[in-house]
N, C-alpha and C positions, 0 to 999 in steps of 0.2 A: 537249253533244250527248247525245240521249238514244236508245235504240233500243228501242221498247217490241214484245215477243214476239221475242227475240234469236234464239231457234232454234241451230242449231248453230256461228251466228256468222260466217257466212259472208260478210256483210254487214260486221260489226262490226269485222272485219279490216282491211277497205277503209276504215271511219271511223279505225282506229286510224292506219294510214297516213298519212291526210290530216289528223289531227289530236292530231300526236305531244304535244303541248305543253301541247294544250286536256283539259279533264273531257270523261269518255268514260263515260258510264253503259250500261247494257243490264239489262233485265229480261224474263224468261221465267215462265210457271205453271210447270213442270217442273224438276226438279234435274237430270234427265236428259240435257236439251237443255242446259243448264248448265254442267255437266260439259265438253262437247263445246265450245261458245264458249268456257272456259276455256281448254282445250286451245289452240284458235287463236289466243287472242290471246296465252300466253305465247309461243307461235313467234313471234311481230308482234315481239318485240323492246321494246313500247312497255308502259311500267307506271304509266298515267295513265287507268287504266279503274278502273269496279264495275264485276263483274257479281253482282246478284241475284236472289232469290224474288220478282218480283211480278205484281200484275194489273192488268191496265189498265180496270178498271171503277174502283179504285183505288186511285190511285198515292201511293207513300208518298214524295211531294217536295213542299216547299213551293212555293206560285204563285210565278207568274214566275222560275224557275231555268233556264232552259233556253233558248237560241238556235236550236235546230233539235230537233227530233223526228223520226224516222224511222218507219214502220212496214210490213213488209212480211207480205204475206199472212196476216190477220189477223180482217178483214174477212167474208172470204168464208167463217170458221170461226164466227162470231157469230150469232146470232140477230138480227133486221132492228130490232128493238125493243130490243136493248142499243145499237147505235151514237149514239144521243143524250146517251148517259152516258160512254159511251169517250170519243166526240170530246169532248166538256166537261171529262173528266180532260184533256184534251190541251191545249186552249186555258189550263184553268188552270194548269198549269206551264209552258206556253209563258211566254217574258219578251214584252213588246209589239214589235209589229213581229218576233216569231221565226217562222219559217218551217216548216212540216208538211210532209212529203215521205210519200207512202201508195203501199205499189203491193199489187195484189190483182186476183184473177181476176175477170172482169168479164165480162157478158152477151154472148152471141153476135152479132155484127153481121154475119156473114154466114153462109152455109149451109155451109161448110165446115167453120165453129166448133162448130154444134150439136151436134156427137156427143161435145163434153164433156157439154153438159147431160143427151145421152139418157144414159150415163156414170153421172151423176149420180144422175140417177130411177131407172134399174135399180139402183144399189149405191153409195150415196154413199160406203162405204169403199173406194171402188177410187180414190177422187180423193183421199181423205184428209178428208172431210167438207170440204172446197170446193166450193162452189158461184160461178155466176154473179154479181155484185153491181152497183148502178150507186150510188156513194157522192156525186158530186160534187151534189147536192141535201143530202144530208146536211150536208156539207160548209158550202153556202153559210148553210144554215137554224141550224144553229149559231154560225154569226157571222162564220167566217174568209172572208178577203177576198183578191182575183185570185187565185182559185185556178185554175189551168191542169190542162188533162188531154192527155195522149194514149198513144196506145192501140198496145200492140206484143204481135205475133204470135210464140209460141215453138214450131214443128211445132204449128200451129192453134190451140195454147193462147191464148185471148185473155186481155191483163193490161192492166188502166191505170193508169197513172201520174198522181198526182193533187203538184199542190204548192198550199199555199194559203198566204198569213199571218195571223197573229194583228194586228188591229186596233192602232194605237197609244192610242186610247180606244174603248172599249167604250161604245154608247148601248144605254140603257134603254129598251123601251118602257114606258110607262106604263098598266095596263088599268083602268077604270072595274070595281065586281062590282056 
């Protein structure tokens, strides 16, 4: 299990729980945020984790290591033009057949939503530089397959929940130049 942009770990807790036994990876940009998942998970009881330095443009694990991938709000901190590089770090550590589980703030669908986005366009540090995102296009244009979405509301926050898998053979296209 991996959890790429761990954050204070709050997440990572919950993995340790459900997977006292299994590799428990987490990686963050910050030492800071770090620090804080550290903290949580020595409470967890469980001592079957890393936590490290990294980035998910890219990730310092060999292909195919990994059963599951986590990442949560991450997406909506990115630039629209890195997500074909992130998700392709992702697939490549994913093992065949390992499953991506994404959640991240995600565009308005209804009118009560919109006053994150106005939020956003007056002062994007009042959201924390989140923005709206709609990934599951992403998602499929890089290769992972049944990827399911759905979408939950936190006090109007819109978030979605994306899961996909990593193909058990990957095909090529092949292009003529």
């Amino acid at each position: 299990m991996l959890e790429v942009a761990v954050g204070t770990g709050l997440a990572f807790a919950q993995i340790l729980a459900a997977n006292p036994h299994g590799r428990n990876d987490g990686i963050d940009l910050t030492q800071e945020m770090l620090l804080r998942a550290r903290r949580r998970a020595e409470r967890s009881g469980v001592h079957t984790y890393r936590l490290e330095l990294g980035d998910a443009h890219k990730l310092d694990y060999p292909a195919h290591t990994f059963d599951v991938l986590l990442n949560n709000y991450l997406f909506d901190l990115l630039p629209e033009e890195d997500f074909p590089a992130v998700l392709g770090e992702f697939m490549r550590v994913l093992r065949p057949g390992g499953r991506l589980v994404i959640a991240n703030m995600t565009r308005a669908a209804h009118w009560y939503e919109r006053g994150w986005e106005l939020l956003y366009r007056l002062n994007p540090a009042w959201l924390g530089g989140c923005r709206g995102v709609s990934l599951r296009p992403y998602l499929e244009s890089a290769g992972f397959q049944d990827v399911t979405h759905e979408l939950i509301r936190q006090l109007t926050f819109p978030t979605e929940i994306l899961s996909a898998v990593k193909p058990h053979e990957l095909r090529h296209e092949i292009t003529e130049g």
